[in-house]
N, C-alpha and C positions, 0 to 999 in steps of 0.2 A: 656502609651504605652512604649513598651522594647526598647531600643537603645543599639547599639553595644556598650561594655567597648572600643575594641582595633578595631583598620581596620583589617579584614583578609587581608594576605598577599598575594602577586600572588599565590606562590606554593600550600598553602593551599589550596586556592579555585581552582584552576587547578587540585590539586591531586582530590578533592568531583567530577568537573565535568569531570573526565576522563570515568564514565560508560553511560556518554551521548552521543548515538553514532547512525547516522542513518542505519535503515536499508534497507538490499537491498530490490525491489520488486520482490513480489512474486508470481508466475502464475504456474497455472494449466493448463490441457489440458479439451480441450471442447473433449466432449463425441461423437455428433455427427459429427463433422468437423474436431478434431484434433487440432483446431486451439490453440497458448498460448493464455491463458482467466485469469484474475486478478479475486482472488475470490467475491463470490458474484454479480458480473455483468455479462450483456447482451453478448451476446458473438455478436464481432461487424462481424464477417464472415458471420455466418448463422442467427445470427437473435433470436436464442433458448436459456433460461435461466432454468433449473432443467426439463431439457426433455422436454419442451415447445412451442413451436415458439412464441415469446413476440413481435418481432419486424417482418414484412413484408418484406423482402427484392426485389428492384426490378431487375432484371436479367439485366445486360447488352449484347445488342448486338456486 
């Protein structure tokens, strides 16, 4: 198995992981409510997923 010749140094390995960086999140608008909706998921307003109703919602009085 390979073993390091030399330690990498702080700088070195801080310069490699400087394009490790998180990103923000990202949300779309729900079609039918408007509401922000994080791709790919239920939309927790209305309850509809690709024009659908997936979840039930029950109305509050």
């Amino acid at each position: 198995m390979a073993v390091p010749f030399r330690k990498v140094s702080n700088t070195r390995g801080r310069k490699r992981r400087t394009h490790y960086k998180i990103s923000e999140n990202v949300a779309t608008t729900c079609p039918k409510c408007g509401e922000a909706v994080r791709p790919h998921r239920v939309c927790k307003n209305c309850g509809t997923y690709k024009g659908k109703t997936v979840v039930e919602k029950k109305e509050e009085e």
